[in-house]
TORKOL-4160 file (C-alpha; in steps of 0.2 Angstrom, whole numbers, padded with zeros to 4 digits, m for minus):
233
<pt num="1" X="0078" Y="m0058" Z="0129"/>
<pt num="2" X="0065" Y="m0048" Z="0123"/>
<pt num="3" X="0054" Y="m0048" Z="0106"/>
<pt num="4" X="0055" Y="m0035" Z="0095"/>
<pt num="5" X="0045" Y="m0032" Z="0079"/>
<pt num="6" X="0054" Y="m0043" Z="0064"/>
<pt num="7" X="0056" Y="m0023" Z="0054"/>
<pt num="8" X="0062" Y="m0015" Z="0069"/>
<pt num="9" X="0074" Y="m0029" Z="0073"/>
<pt num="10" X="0082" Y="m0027" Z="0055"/>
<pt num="11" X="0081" Y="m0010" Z="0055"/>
<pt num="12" X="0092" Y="m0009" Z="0069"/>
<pt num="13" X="0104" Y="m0021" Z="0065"/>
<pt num="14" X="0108" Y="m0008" Z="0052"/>
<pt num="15" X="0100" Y="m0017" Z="0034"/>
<pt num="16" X="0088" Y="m0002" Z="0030"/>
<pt num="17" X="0075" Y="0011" Z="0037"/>
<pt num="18" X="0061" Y="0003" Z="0047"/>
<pt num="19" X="0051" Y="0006" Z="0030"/>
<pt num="20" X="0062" Y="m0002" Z="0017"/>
<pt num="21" X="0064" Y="m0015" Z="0030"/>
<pt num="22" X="0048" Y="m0019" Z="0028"/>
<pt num="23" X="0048" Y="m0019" Z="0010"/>
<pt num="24" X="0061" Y="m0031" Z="0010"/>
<pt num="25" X="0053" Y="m0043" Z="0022"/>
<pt num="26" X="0036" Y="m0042" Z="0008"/>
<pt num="27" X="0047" Y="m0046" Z="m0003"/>
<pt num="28" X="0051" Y="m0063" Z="0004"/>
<pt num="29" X="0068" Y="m0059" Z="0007"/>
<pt num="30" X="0068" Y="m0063" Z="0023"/>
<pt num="31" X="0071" Y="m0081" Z="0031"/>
<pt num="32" X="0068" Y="m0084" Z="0051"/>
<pt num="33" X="0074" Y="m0102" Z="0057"/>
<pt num="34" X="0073" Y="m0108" Z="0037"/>
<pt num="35" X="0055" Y="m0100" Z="0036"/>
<pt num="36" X="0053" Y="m0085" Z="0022"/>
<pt num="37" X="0043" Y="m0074" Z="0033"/>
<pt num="38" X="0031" Y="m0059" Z="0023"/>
<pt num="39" X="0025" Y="m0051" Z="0042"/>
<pt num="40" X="0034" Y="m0036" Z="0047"/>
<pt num="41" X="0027" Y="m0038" Z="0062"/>
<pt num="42" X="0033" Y="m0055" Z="0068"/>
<pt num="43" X="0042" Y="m0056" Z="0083"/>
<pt num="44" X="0061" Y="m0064" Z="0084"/>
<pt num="45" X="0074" Y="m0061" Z="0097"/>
<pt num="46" X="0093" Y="m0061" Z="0091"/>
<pt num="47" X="0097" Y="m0074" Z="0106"/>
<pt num="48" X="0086" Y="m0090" Z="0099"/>
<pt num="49" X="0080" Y="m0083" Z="0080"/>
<pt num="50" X="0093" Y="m0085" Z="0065"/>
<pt num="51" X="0088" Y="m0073" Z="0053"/>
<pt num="52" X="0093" Y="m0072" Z="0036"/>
<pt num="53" X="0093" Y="m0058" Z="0023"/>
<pt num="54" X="0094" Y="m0062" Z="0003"/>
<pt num="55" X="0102" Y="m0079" Z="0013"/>
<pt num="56" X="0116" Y="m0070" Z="0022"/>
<pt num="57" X="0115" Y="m0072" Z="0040"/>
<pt num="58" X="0113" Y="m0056" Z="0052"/>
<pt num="59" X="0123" Y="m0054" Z="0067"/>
<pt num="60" X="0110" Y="m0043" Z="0078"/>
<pt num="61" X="0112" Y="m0025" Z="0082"/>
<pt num="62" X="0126" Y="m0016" Z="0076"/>
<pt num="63" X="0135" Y="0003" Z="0085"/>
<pt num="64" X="0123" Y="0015" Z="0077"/>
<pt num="65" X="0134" Y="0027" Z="0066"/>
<pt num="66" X="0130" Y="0041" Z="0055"/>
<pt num="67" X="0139" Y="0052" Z="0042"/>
<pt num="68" X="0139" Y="0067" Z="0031"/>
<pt num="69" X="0147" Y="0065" Z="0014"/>
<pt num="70" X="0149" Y="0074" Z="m0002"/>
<pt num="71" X="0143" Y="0065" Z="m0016"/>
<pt num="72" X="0154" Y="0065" Z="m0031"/>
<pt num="73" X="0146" Y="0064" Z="m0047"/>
<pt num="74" X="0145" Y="0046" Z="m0057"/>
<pt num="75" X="0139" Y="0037" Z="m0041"/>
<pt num="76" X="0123" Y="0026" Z="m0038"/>
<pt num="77" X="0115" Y="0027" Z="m0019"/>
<pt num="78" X="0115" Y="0008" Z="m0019"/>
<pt num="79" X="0121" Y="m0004" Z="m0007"/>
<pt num="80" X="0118" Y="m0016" Z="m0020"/>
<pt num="81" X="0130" Y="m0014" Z="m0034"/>
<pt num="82" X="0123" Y="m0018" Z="m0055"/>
<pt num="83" X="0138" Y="m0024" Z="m0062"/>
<pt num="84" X="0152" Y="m0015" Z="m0061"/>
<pt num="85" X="0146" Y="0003" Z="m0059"/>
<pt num="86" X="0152" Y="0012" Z="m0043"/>
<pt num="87" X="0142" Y="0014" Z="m0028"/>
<pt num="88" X="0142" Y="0027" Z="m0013"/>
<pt num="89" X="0147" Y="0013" Z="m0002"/>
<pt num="90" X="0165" Y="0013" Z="m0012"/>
<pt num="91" X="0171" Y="0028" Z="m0001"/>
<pt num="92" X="0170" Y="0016" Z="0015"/>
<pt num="93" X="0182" Y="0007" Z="0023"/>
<pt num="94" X="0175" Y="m0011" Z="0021"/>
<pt num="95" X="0176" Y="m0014" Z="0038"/>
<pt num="96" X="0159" Y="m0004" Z="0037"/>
<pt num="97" X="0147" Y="m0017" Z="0035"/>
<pt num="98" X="0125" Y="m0012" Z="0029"/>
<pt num="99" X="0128" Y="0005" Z="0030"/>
<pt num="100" X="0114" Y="0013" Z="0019"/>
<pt num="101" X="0110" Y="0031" Z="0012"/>
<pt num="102" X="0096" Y="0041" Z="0019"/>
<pt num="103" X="0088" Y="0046" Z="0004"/>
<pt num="104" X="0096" Y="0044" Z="m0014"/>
<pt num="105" X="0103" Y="0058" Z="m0025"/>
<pt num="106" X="0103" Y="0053" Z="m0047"/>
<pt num="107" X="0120" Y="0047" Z="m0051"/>
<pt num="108" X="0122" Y="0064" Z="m0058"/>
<pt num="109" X="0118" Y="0075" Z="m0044"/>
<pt num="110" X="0132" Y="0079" Z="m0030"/>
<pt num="111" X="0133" Y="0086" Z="m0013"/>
<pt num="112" X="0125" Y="0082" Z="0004"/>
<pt num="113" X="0118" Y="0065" Z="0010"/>
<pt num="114" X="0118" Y="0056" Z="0025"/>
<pt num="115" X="0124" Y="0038" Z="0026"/>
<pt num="116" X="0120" Y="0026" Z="0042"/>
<pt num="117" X="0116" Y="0012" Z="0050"/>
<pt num="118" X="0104" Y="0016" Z="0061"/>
<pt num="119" X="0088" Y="0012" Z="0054"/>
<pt num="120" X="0077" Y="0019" Z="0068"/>
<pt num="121" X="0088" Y="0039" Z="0063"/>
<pt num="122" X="0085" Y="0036" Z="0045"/>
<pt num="123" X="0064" Y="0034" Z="0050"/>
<pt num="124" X="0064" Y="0050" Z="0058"/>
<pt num="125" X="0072" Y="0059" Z="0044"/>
<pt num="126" X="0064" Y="0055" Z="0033"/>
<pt num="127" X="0044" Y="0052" Z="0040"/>
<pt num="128" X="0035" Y="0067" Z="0035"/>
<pt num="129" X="0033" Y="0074" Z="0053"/>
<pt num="130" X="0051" Y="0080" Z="0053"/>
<pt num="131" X="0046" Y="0092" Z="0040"/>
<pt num="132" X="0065" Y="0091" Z="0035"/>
<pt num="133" X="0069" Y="0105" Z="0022"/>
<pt num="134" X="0084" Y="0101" Z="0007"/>
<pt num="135" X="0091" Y="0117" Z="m0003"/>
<pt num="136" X="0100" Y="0113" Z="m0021"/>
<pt num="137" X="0110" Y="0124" Z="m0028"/>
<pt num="138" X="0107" Y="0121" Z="m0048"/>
<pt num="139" X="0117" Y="0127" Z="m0063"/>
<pt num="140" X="0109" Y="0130" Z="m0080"/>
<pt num="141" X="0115" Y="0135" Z="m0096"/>
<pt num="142" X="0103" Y="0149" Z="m0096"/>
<pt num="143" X="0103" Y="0166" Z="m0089"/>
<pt num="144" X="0090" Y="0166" Z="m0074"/>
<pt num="145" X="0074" Y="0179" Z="m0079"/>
<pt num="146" X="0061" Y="0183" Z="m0068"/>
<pt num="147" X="0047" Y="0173" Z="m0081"/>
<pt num="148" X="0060" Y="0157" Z="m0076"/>
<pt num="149" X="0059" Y="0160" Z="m0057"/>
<pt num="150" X="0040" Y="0161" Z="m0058"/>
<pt num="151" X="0037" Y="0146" Z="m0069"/>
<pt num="152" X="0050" Y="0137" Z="m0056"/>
<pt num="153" X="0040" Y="0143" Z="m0041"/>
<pt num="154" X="0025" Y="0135" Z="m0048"/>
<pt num="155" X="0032" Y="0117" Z="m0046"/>
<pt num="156" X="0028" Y="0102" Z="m0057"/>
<pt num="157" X="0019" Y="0087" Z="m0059"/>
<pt num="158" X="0028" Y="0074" Z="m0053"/>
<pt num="159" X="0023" Y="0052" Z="m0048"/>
<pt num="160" X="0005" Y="0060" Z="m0055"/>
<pt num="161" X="0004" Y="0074" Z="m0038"/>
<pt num="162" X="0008" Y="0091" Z="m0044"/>
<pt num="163" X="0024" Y="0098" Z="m0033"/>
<pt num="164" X="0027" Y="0116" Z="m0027"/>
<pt num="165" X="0045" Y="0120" Z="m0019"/>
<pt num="166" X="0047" Y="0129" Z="m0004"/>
<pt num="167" X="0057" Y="0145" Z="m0012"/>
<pt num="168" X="0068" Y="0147" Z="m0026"/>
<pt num="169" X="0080" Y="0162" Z="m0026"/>
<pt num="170" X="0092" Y="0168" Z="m0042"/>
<pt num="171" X="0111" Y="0167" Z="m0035"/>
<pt num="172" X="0117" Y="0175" Z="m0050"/>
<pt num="173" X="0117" Y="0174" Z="m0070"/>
<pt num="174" X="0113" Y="0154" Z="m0074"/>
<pt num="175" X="0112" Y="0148" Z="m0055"/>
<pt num="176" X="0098" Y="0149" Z="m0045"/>
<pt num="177" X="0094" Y="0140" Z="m0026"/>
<pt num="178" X="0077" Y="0127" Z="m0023"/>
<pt num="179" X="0070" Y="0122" Z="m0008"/>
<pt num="180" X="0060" Y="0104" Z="m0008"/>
<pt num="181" X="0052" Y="0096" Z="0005"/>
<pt num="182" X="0046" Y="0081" Z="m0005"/>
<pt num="183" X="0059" Y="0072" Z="m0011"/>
<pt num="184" X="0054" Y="0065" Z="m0025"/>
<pt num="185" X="0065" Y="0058" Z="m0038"/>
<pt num="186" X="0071" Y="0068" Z="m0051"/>
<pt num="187" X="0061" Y="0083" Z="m0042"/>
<pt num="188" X="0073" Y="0097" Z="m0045"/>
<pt num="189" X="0075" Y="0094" Z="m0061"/>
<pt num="190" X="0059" Y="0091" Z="m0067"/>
<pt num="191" X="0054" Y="0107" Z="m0063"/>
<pt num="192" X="0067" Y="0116" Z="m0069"/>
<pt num="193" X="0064" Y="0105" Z="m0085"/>
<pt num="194" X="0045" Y="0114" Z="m0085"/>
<pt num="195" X="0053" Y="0131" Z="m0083"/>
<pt num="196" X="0063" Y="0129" Z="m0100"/>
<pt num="197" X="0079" Y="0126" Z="m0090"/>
<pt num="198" X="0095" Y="0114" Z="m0095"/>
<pt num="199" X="0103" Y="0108" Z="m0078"/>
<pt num="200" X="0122" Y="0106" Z="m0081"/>
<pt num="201" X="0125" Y="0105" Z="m0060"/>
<pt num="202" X="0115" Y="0099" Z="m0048"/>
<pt num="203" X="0121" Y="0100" Z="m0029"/>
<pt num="204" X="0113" Y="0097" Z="m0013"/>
<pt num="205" X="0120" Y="0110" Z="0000"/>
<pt num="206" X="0109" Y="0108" Z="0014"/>
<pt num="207" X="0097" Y="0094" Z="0025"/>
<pt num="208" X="0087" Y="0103" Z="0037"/>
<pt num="209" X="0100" Y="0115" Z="0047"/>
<pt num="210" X="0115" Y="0104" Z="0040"/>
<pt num="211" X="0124" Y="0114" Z="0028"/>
<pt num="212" X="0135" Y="0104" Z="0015"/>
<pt num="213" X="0150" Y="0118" Z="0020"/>
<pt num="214" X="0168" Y="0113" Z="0015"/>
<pt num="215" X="0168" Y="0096" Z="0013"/>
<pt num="216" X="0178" Y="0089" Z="m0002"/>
<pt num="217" X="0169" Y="0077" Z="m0016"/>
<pt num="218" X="0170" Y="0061" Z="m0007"/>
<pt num="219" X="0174" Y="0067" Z="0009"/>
<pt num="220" X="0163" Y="0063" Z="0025"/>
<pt num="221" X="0163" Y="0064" Z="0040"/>
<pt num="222" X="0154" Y="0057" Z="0058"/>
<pt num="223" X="0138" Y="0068" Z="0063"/>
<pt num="224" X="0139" Y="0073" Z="0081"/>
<pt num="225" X="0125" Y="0075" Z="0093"/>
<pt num="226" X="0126" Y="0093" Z="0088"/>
<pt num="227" X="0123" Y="0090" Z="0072"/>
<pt num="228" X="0111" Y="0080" Z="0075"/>
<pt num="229" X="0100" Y="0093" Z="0083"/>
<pt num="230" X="0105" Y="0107" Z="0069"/>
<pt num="231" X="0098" Y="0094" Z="0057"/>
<pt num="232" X="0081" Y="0094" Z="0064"/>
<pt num="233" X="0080" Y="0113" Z="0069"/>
C-alpha cells in the first residue's frame, strides 16, 4: 500500500483540514504504533500503521461528504463540545462520524457554512489562491448614513493587520451587505464596531457563488458537483 504524508492521511480520513491536521499532530496528539509523533510529514499507510487521535483509533479513509447548512444562532463550530453547550454537529445524525466545519462563524452569527469530511475540499476553500469571497448581510440598530458606509469601507485593525472589505452596499434603513475575503474572526463586526454600529443580526448569505437561499435555520443539505463549481466561480 502506499505511504502518504502522516497530515494528508488524517486529513483524509475526515479528522480536520490538511492545516489543522497538522496542528494537531504539533500538538502531540497524535500516536502512530504507540509512538506520539510531532512530524506532519511522516509516512504511515492504513494497512500496517495504527494511528491514534486524542487516543481514539482511526479507521482510514472515510466517503468524502459535504454539506451546506444554515447556522442557527446559540451554536459553537466545534467538533469538541465545552460542557454542555450545543455544537453544529448536534444537527447530524450520529451516524456521521469527524465531520468538521470549514471555517467557523461566533455562536452569535447564523447563516451559511459548509460542513465535511474531506480534508483535502476544506484546504482548497479555504488556501488563499481560491480567493473565495463571503457576503453578510448585517442588522443594526442604526439607520445606515453615507459617513457610516465610508468609515465601514475603510475596514479595521484586526490580529494587528488592518483589513478592508471587498464592498459594502446599504440594503435599506438599519441593514447593510459586507464582502470579506479574510476571514478573520470577529471581522464583520469589528468594523462595523469602528463605524459606530451596534450589530443586532449577523448572517452569512453567501460562500463564493453559493448563495445561502431558502434554507431553514438548521437545515442543510448535501453539495452537488454543481455546487461545487458555483462555489469556486
Amino acid at each position: 500500500m502506499e505511504k502518504k504524508r502522516l497530515s494528508k492521511a488524517l486529513a483524509a480520513a475526515g479528522i480536520a483540514s490538511r492545516r489543522a491536521c497538522e496542528e494537531i499532530i504539533f500538538m502531540g496528539r497524535v500516536q502512530v504504533n504507540g509512538t506520539t509523533v510531532k512530524i506532519p510529514q511522516t509516512l504511515v499507510d492504513w494497512e500496517n500503521d495504527r494511528i491514534l487521535v486524542d487516543g481514539a483509533s482511526v479507521r482510514g479513509e472515510q466517503k468524502k461528504v459535504c454539506y451546506m447548512l444554515n447556522k442557527p444562532k446559540g451554536l459553537i463550530c466545534s467538533s469538541a463540545r465545552v460542557g454542555r453547550k450545543p455544537i453544529i454537529l448536534d444537527l447530524f445524525p450520529a451516524s456521521h462520524e469527524r465531520l468538521f466545519t470549514i471555517g467557523r462563524l461566533d455562536r452569535d452569527t447564523t447563516g451559511l457554512i459548509l460542513v465535511t469530511n474531506d480534508g483535502q475540499f476544506a484546504q482548497q476553500v479555504i488556501h488563499p489562491s481560491s480567493n473565495i469571497i463571503k457576503e453578510y448581510l448585517v442588522k443594526t440598530m442604526q439607520e445606515i448614513t453615507a459617513e457610516h458606509l465610508e468609515t465601514l469601507s475603510q475596514g479595521a485593525r484586526i490580529d494587528e493587520k488592518w483589513v478592508r472589505p471587498v464592498s459594502v452596499q446599504k440594503v435599506r434603513k438599519g441593514t447593510f451587505k459586507i464582502c470579506v475575503k479574510e476571514g478573520r474572526k470577529h471581522e464583520v463586526r469589528i468594523i462595523a464596531e469602528r463605524a459606530g454600529l451596534k450589530v443586532t443580526e449577523l448572517t452569512r448569505i453567501r460562500i463564493g457563488g453559493l448563495l445561502l437561499g431558502s434554507l431553514a435555520p438548521g437545515e442543510f443539505r448535501s453539495l452537488t458537483e454543481t455546487d461545487k463549481k458555483v462555489l469556486f466561480s
